[in-house]
MILOGU-876200 format. One record per residue: z, x, y of N, C-alpha, C in turn; residue in three letters. Coordinates in pm, whole numbers, padded with zeros to 5 digits, always signed. Atoms other than C-alpha are relative to their C-alpha. Layout:
# residues N
ZXYZXYZXYala
...
END
This chain:
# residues 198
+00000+00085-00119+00000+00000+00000+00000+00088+00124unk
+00009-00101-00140-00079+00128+00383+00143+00001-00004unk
-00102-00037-00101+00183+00280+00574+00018-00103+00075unk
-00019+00096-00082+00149-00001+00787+00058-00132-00019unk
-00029+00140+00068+00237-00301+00555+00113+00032-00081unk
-00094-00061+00076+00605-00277+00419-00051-00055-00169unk
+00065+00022+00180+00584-00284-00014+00086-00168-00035unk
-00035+00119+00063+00750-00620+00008-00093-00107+00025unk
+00109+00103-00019+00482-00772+00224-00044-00047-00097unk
+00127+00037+00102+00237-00969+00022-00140-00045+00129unk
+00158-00069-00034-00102-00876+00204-00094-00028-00106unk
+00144+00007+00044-00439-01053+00083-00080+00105-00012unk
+00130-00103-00018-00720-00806-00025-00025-00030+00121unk
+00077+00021-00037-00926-00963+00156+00032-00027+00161unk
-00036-00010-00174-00739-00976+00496-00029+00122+00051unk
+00087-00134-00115-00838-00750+00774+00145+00035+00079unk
-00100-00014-00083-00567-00588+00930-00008+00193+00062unk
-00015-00148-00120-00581-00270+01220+00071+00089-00057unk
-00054-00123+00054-00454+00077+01086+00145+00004+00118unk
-00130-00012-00044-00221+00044+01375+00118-00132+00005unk
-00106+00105+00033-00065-00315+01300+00122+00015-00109unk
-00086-00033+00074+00220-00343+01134+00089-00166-00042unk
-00054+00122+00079+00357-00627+00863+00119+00021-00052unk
-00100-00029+00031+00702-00614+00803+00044-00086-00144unk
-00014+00018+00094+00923-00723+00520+00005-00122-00068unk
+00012+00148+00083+00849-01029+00276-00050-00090+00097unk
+00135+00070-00033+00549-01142+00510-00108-00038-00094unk
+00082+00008+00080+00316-01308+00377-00176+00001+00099unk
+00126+00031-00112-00093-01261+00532-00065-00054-00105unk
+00104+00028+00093-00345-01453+00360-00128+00038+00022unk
+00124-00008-00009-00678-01451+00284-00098-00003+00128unk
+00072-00002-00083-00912-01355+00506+00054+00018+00152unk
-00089-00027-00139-00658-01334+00845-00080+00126+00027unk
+00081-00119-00063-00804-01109+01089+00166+00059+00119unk
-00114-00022-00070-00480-00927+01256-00079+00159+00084unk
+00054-00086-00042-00620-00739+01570+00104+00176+00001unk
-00044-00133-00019-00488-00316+01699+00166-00042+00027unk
-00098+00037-00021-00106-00336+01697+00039-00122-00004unk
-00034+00124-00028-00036-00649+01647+00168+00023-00128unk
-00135-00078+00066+00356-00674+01449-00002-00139-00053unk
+00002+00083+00024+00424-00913+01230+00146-00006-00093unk
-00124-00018+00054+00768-00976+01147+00088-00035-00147unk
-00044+00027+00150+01038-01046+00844-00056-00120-00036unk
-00006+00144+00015+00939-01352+00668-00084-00091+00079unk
+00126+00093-00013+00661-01461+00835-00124-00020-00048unk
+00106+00084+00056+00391-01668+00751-00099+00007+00073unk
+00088+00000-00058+00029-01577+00853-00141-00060-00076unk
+00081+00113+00111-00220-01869+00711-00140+00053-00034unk
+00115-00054+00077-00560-01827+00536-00107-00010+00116unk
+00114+00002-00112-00873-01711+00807+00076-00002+00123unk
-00015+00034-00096-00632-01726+01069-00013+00114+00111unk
+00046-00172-00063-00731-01411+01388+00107-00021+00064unk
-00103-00052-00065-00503-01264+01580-00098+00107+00100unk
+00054-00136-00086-00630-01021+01875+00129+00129+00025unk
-00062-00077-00049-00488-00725+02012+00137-00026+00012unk
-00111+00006-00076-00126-00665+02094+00095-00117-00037unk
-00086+00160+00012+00006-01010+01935+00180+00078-00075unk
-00129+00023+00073+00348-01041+01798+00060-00133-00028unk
-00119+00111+00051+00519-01274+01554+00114+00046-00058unk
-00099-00012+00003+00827-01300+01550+00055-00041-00148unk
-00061+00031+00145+01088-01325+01202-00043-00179-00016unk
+00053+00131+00056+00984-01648+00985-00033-00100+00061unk
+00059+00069-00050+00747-01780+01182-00093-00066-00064unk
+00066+00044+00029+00494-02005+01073-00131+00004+00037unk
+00087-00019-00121+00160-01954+01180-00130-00068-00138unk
+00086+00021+00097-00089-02179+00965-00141-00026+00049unk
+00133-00003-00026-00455-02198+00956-00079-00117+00057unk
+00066-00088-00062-00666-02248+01151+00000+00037+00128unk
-00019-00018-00182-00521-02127+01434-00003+00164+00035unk
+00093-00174-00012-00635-01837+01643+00070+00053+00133unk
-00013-00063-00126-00448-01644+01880-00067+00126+00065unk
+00073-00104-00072-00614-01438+02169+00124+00125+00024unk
-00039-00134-00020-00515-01088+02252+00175-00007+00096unk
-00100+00011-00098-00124-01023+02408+00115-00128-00022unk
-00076+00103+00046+00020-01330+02207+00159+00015-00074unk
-00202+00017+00061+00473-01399+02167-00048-00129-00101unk
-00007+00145+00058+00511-01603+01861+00177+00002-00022unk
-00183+00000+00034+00921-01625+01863+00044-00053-00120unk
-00041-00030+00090+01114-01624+01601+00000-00162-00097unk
-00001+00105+00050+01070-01942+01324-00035-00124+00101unk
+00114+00090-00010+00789-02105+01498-00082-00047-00080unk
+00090+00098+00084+00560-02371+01341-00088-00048+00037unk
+00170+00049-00084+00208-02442+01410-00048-00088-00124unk
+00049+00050+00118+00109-02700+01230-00186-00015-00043unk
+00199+00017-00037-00273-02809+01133-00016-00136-00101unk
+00015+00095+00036-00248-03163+00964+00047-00103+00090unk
-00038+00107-00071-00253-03456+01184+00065-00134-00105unk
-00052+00096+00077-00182-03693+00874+00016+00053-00169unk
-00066-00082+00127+00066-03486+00645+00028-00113-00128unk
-00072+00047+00119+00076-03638+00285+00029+00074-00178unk
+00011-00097+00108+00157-03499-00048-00109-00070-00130unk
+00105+00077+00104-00033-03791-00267-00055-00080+00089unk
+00119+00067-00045-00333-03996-00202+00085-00187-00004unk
-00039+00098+00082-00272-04344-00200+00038-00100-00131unk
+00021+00039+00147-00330-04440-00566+00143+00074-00060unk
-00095-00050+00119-00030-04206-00655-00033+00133+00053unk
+00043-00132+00061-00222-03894-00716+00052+00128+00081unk
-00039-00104-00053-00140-03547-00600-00124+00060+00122unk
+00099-00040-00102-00360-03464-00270-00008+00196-00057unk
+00036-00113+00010-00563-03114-00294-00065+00019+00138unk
+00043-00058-00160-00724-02888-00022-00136-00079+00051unk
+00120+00031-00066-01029-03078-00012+00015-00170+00004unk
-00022+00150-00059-00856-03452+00051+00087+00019+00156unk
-00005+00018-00194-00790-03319+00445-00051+00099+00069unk
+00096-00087-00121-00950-03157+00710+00117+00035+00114unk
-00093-00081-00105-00699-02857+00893-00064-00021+00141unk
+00108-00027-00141-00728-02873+01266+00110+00092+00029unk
-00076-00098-00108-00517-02593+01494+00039+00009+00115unk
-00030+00005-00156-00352-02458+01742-00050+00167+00046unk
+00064-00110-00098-00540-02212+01990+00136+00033+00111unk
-00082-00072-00111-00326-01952+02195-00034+00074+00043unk
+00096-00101-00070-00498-01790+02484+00087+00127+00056unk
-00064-00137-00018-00405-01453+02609+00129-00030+00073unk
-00107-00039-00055-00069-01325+02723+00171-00144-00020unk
-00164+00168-00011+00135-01701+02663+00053+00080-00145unk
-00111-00098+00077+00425-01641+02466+00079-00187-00042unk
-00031+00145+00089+00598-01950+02237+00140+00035-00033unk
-00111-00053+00007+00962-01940+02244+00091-00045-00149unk
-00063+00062+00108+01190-01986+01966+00019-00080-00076unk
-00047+00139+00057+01213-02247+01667-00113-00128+00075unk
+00106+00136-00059+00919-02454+01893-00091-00025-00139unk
+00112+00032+00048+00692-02647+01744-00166-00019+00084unk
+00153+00010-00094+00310-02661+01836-00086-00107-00101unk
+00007+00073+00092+00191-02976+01659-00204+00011+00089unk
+00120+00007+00015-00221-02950+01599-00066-00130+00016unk
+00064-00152-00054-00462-02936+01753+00002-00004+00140unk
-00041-00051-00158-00362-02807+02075-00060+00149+00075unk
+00004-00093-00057-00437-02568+02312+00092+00074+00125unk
-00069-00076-00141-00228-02319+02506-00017+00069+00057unk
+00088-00085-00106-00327-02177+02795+00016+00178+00023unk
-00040-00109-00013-00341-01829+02924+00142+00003+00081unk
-00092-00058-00040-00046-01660+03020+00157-00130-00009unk
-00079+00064+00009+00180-01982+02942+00133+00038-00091unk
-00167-00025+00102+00552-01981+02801+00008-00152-00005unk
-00049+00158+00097+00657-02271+02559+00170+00065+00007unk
-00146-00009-00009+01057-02268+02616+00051-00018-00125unk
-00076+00066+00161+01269-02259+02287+00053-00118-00053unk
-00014+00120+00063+01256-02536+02056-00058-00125+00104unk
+00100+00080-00032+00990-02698+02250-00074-00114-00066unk
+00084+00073+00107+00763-02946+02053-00091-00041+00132unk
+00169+00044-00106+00401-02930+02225-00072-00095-00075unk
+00063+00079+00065+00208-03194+02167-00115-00039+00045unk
+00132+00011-00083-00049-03184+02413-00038+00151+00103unk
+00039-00141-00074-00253-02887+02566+00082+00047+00115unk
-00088-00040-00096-00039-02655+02788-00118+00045+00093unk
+00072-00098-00080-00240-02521+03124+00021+00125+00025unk
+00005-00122-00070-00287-02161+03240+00128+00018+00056unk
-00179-00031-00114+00086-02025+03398+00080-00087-00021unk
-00093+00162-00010+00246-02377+03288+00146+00083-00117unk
-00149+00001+00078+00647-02340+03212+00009-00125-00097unk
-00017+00131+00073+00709-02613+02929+00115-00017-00063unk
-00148-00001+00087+01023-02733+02753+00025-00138-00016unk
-00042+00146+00017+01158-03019+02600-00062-00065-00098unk
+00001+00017+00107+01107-03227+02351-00090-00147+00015unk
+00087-00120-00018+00802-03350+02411-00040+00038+00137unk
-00056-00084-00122+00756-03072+02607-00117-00025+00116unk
+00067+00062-00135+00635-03143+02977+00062+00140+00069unk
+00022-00094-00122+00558-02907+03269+00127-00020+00108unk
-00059-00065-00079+00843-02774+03459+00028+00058+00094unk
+00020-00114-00088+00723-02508+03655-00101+00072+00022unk
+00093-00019-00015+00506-02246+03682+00047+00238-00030unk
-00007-00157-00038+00518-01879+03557-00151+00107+00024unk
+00135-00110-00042+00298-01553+03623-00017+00096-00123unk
+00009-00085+00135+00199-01293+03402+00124+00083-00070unk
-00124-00121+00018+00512-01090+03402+00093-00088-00083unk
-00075+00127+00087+00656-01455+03260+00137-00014+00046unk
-00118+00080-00111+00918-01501+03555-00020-00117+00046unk
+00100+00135-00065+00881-01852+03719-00015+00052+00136unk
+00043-00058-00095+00704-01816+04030+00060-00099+00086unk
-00053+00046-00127+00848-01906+04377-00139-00078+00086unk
+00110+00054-00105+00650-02152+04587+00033+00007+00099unk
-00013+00044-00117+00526-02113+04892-00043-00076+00094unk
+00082+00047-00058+00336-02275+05162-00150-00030-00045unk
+00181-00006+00014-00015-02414+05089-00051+00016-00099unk
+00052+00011+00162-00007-02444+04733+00029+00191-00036unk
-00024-00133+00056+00076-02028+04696+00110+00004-00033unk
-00169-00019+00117+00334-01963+04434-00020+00218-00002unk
+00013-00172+00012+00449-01551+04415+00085+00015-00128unk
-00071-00083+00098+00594-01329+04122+00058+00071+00075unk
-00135-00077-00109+00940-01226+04248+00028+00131-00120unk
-00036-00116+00110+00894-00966+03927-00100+00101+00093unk
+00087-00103-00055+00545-00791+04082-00084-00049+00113unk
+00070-00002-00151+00434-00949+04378-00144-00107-00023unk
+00131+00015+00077+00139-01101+04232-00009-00190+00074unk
+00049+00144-00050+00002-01472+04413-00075-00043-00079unk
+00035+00119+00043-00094-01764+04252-00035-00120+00059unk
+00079+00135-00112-00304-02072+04381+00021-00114-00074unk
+00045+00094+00077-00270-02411+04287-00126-00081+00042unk
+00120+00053-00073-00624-02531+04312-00045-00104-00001unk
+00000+00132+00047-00567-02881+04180+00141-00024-00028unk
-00101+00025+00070-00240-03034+04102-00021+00019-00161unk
-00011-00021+00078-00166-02927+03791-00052+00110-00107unk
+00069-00125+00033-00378-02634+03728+00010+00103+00126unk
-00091-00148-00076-00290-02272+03882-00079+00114-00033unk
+00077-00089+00103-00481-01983+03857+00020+00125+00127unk
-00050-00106-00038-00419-01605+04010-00086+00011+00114unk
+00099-00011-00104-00555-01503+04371-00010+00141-00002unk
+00089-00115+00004-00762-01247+04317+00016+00102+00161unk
END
């Protein structure tokens, strides 16, 4: 086994994983997962079949991360998160019988760069979360988060508003919000969408 994958992991052949990532102990990656350069993948988590990962991600201890969901580059998955990908979970068919992989159709959850998913949340499929967003611990998303959107709660609703550094940002005048971490301005150019001033 690489250097990179501890000997308890259980690592698919057939997964793809970066010489510099690293799978820690009694993870499981499946088939086909694409885990980009560094990415860390902690005790006891769960990384589902085909699912990518870019650059720089991190999941956190026994997280859940099932297929087919795809995080972009710079992605927090905190610690015993759950992404689901069945909108209508059953174990038998009506008649009785025992459901198999080909009596439902997975959908996902998409996580765009730099957002970060806090603790024990759920992210119920198929959703999308924006760039640079934070999901607050033990969240339950249930509908697409925007770009910079703070979320929390149960289900979780917009709060606030952080920046990349993932402080909340101070508003000021005229729709400009600042990062009291690096200085950094933010526009809101619509209620409810926010996006960095260049």
């Amino acid at each position: 086994m690489a250097d990179n994958i501890h000997t308890t992991a259980d690592v698919a052949p057939s997964a793809t994983i970066a010489d510099s990532a690293r799978v820690w102990h009694y993870a499981q990656v499946r088939d086909d997962a694409v885990l980009g350069e560094n990415c860390i993948i902690g005790r006891g988590a769960y990384i589902g079949t085909g699912v990518t990962m870019g650059d720089n991600c991190k999941v956190q201890n026994y997280a859940l991360v099932y297929e087919p969901a795809v995080l972009e580059a710079g992605v927090f998955v905190g610690p015993a998160v759950v992404f689901t990908n069945d909108h209508f979970p059953r174990s038998i068919k009506p008649d009785g019988s025992l459901k198999t992989g080909e009596d439902w159709h997975p959908v996902g959850v998409t996580v765009r760069e730099g957002a970060s998913i806090g603790a024990r949340s759920v992210c119920v499929a198929p959703i999308t979360i924006g760039r640079w967003a934070l999901v607050g611990a033990g969240a339950t998303v249930i509908k697409d988060v925007p770009d910079y959107a703070l979320v929390v709660g149960t289900p979780a609703r917009r709060v606030g508003w952080v920046g990349r550094a993932g402080h909340p940002l101070t508003e000021g005048p005229t729709g400009i919000w600042t990062c009291p971490e690096t200085g950094e301005l933010y526009r809101e150019v619509e209620p409810g969408r926010l996006e960095r001033d260049e």
